[in-house]
C-alpha positions as CSV (number, residue, x, y, z in Angstrom):
1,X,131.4,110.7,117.9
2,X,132.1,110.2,114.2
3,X,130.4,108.1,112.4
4,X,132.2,106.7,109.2
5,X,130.4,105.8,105.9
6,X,131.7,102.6,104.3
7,X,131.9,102.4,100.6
8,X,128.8,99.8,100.9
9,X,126.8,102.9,103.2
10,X,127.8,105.2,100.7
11,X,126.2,103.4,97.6
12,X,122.9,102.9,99.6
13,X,122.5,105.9,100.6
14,X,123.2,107.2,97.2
15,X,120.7,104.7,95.6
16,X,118.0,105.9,98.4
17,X,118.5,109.2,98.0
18,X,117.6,109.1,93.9
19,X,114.5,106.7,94.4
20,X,113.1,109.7,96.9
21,X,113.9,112.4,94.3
22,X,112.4,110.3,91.7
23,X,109.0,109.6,93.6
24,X,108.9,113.4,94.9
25,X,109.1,114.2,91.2
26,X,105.9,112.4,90.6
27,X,107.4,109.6,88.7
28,X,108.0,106.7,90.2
29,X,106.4,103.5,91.8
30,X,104.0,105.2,94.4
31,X,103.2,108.2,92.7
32,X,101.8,105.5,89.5
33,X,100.2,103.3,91.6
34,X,98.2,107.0,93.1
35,X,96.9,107.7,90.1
36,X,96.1,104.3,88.6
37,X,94.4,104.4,92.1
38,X,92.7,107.6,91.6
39,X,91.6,107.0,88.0
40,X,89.8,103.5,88.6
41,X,87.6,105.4,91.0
């Protein structure tokens, strides 16, 4: 079984897949909200 990506998938998936590079970078949301974490105590 095949399973087709609509344009809608596509965009998501797309959109997903930059957010996870960005917070495995050490840049993003989480990886802030770590070290503001980290650095209060």
């Amino acid at each position: 079984m095949k399973f087709q990506f609509n344009q809608k998938n596509k965009r998501l998936l797309f959109i997903i897949g930059i957010v996870v590079l960005i917070e495995l970078s050490g840049y993003g949301f989480f990886a802030s909200l770590f070290r503001l974490i980290g650095s209060i105590s």
